[in-house]
C-alpha positions as CSV (number, residue, x, y, z in Angstrom):
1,X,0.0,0.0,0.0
2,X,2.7,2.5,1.0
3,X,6.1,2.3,-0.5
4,X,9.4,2.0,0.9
5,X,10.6,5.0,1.4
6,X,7.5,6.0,3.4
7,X,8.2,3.4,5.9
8,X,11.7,4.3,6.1
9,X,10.6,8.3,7.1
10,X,8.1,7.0,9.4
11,X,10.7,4.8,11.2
12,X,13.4,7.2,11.5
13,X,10.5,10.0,12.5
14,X,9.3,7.9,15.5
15,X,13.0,7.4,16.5
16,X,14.2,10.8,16.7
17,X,10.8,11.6,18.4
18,X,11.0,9.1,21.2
19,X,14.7,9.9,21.8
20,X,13.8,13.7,21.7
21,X,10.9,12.7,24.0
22,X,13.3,11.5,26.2
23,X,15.8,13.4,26.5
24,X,13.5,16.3,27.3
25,X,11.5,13.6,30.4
26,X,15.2,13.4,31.9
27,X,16.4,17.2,31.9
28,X,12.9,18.0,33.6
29,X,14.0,15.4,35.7
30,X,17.2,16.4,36.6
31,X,15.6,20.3,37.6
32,X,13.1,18.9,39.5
33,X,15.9,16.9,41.3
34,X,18.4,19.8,41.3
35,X,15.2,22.3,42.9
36,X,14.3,19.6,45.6
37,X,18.2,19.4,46.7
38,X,17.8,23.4,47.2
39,X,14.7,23.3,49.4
40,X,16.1,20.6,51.6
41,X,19.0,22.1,52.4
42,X,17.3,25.6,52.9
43,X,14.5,23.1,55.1
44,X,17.4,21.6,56.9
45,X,18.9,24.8,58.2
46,X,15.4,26.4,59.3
47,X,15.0,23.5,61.1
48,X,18.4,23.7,63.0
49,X,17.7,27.3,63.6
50,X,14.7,26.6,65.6
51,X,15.8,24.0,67.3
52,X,18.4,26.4,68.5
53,X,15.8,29.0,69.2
54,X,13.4,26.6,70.6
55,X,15.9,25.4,73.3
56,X,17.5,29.2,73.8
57,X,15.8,29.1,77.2
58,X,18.4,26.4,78.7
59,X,21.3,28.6,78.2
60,X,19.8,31.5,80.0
61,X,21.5,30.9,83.2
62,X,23.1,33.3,85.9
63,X,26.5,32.6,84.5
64,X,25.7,33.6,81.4
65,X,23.9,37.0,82.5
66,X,26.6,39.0,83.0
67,X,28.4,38.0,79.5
68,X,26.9,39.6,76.3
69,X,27.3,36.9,73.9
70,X,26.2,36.4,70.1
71,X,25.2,32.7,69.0
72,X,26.0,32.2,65.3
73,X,25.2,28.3,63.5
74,X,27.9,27.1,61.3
75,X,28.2,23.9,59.5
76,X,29.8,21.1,61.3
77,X,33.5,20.1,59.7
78,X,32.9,17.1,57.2
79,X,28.9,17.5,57.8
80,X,26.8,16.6,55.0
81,X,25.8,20.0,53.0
């Protein structure tokens, strides 16, 4: 019904479209990943932050009234980013 030649267009056609298909599936993929990595590190730190602020009340002591101090949170050496 169809010659050759038609077969041969329509074969390479679908090809190219499933690998294009593809290739686009895995770089949407990879900036979902990439954005997910960014929000768990960001959801990470907020959650160390309030666990320091949450527990701020056991430091308040008399020893520590009489020294002005500031409390900065900085990575741990070799910690996981």
């Amino acid at each position: 019904m169809f010659p050759n030649t038609v077969w041969f267009f329509f074969t390479i056609a679908s090809l190219f479209l499933q690998l294009t298909l593809l290739n686009l599936l895995i770089a949407i993929m990879g900036d979902t990943y990439d954005y997910v990595q960014e929000m768990a590190r960001v959801a990470k730190t907020k959650e160390i932050l309030n666990f320091i602020g949450d527990n701020e009340d056991l430091l308040r002591n008399e020893d520590f009234e009489s020294t002005s101090a500031i409390f900065y949170a900085t990575p741990a050496e070799g910690a996981d980013g």
